[in-house]
C-alpha positions in Angstrom: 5.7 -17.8 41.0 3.3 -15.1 42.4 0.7 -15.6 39.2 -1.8 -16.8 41.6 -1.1 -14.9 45.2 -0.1 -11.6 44.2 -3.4 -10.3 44.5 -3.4 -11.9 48.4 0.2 -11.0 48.8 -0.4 -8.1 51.2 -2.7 -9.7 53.5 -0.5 -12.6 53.9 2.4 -10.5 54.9 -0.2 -7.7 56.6 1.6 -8.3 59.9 5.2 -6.5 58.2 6.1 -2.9 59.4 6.8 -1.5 56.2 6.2 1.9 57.4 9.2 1.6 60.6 11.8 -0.1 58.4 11.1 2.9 55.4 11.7 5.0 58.4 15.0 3.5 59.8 15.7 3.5 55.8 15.3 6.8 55.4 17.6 7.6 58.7 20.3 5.7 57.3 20.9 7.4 54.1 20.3 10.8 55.8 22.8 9.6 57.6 25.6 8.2 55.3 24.5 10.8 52.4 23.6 13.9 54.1 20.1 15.8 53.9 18.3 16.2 50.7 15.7 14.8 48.4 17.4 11.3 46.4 16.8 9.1 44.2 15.8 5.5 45.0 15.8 2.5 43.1 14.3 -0.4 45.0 14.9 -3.9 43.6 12.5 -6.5 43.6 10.0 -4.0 45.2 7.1 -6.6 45.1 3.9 -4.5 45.9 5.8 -1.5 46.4 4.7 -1.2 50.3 8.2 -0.1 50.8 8.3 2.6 48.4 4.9 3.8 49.5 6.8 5.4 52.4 10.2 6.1 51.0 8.4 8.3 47.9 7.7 11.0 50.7 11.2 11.8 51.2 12.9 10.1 47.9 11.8 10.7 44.1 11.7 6.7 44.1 11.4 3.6 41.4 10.8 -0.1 41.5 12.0 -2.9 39.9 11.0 -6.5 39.9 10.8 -9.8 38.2 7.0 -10.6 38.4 4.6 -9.1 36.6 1.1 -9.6 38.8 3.0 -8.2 42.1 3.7 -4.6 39.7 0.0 -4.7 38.4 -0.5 -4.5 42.3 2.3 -2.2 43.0 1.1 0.3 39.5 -2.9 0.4 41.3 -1.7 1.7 44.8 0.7 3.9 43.5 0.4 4.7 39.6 2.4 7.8 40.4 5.7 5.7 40.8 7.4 4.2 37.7 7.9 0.6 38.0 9.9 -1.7 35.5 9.8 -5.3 35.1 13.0 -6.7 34.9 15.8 -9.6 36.1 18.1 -8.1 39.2 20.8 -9.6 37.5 20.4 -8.1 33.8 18.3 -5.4 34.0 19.4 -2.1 32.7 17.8 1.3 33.1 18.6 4.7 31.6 18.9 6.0 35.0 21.3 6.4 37.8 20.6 6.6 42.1 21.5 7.9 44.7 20.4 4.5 46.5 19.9 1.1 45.3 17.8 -0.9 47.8 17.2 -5.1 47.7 15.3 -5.7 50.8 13.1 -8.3 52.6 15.7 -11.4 51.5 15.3 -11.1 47.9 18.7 -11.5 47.4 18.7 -14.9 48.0 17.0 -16.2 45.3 20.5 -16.1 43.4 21.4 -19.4 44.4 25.1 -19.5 43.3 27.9 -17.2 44.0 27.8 -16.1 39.9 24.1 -14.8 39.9 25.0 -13.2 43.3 27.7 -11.5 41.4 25.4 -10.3 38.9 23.2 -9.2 40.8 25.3 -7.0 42.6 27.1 -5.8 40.1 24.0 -5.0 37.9 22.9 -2.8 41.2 26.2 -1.0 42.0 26.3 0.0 37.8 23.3 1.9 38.4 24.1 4.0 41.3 26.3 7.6 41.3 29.7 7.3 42.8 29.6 7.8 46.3 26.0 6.4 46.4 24.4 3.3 48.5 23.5 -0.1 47.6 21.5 -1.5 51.0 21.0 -5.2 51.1 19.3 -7.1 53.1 20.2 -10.9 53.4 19.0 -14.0 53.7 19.7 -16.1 56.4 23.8 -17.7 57.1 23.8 -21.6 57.4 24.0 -21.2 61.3 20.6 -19.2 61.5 18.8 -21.5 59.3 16.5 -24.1 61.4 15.4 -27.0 59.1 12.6 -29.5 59.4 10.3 -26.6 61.0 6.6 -26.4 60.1 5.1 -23.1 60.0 1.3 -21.8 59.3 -0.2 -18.3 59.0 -4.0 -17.6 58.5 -6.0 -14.6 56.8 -9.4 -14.5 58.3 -11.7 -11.9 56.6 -15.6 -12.4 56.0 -15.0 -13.5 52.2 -11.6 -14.6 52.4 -9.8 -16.9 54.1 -6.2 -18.3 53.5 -4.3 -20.7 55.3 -0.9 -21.5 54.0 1.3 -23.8 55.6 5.0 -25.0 54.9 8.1 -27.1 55.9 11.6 -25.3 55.9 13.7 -27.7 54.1 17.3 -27.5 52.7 19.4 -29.2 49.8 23.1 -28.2 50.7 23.1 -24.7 50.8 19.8 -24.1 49.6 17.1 -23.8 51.4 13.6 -24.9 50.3 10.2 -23.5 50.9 7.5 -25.5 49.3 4.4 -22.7 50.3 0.9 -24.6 50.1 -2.2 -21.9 50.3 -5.7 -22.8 50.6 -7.7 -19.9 49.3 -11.3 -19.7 50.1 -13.1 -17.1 48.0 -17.2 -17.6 47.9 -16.5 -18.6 44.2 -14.9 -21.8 46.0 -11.9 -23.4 47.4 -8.7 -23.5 45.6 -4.8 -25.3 46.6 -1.9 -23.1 45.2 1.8 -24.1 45.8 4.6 -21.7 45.7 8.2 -23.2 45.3 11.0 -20.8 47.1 14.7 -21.4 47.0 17.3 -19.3 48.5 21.2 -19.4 49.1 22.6 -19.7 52.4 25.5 -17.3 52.1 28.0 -16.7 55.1 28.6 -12.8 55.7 32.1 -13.3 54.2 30.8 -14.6 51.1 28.2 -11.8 50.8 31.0 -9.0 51.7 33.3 -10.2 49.6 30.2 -10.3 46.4 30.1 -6.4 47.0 33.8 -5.8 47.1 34.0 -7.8 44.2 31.8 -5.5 42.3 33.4 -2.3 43.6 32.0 -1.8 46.8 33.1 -0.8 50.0 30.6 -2.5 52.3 29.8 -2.6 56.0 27.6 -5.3 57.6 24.6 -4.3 60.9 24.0 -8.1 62.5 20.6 -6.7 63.2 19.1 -4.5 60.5 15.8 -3.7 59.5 14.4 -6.6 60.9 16.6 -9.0 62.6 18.7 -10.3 59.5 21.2 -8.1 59.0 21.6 -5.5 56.5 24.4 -5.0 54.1 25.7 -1.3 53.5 27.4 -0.8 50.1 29.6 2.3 49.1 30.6 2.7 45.4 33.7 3.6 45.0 34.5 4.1 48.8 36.4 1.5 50.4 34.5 0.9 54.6 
């Protein structure tokens, strides 16, 4: 879906701190794995902003579904190996410390058997002992529909509005994103369709027992959306 915006993707989401949630990242698996250099998978790493941060403590690798948001993420940092690849099938010849799936991307498996995938595709490629970190999409009570939001990027040769109505069809919610892009080649409308899965903590706790993790859930997180903390093999 990114064909179009990758390119733009950073500016759109310039007002994320990237470099404080790599930082309370970083605390965390100190914390739950003791000191030392690890390694880091992150899934559906987009541009890689995350992993810009994280590769100055971790020996760090991406993974993610579209192709023009890796072109991006291979010219900031062409020391990193990135793979294109499915969360829920993809297999690599390594294994991590730490699996990582942040900034919602989970949702996009919008029934409980791709969320059982997905998970399970993570936890295969982690150590025993080591961390799968999630964080969520919003539970049906968070979710506000029939809201309107706007953001603008105002630079001398570029300018972007983009403008959307949060929507939802049963458990899924539905983002139709509308960008104007003005370039001084001209002016052009690009529409992004989003859907993610409302899941309830119990369903998403239950997902990462089912694929052989103990897990622990922070109501606050990263960011304000909670954050999932998987152990394989360990029960919480």
């Amino acid at each position: 879906m990114y064909d179009e915006t990758a390119r733009y993707y950073d500016k759109l989401y310039d007002f994320k701190d990237y470099e404080g949630e790599a930082r309370a990242l970083a605390g965390l698996i100190r914390e739950e794995l003791g000191p030392g250099r690890k390694r880091l998978l992150d899934v559906a790493c987009g541009t890689g902003r995350h992993l810009e941060f994280l590769s100055q403590e971790f020996d760090v690798e991406g993974l993610d579904l579209s192709a023009r948001l890796l072109d991006v993420a291979r010219e900031r940092l062409p020391q990193i190996r990135f793979h294109e690849g499915d969360m829920r099938t993809s297999r690599l010849s390594s294994s991590f410390d730490v699996v990582i799936c942040l900034f919602s991307s989970i949702g996009y498996m919008t029934d409980s058997g791709d969320l059982g995938r997905a998970l399970r595709t993570m936890a295969d490629h982690l150590i025993s002992g080591g961390l799968l970190v999630v964080e969520p999409w919003f539970t049906p009570e968070m979710w506000r529909p029939n809201t309107v939001h706007a953001m603008l990027v105002d630079e001398p040769e570029l300018k972007i509005a983009r403008v959307n109505t949060s929507l939802i069809n049963g458990r899924i919610t539905v983002l139709d994103m509308h960008h104007l892009i003005g370039t001084p080649e001209g002016t052009t409308h690009v529409v992004e369709h989003h859907r993610l899965f409302l899941y309830t903590i119990e369903e998403m706790m239950g997902a990462f027992e089912s694929a052989g993790l103990g897990v622990q859930y922070d109501p606050v997180g990263l960011t304000g959306r909670g954050l999932y903390v998987g152990r394989k093999g360990i029960a919480p």
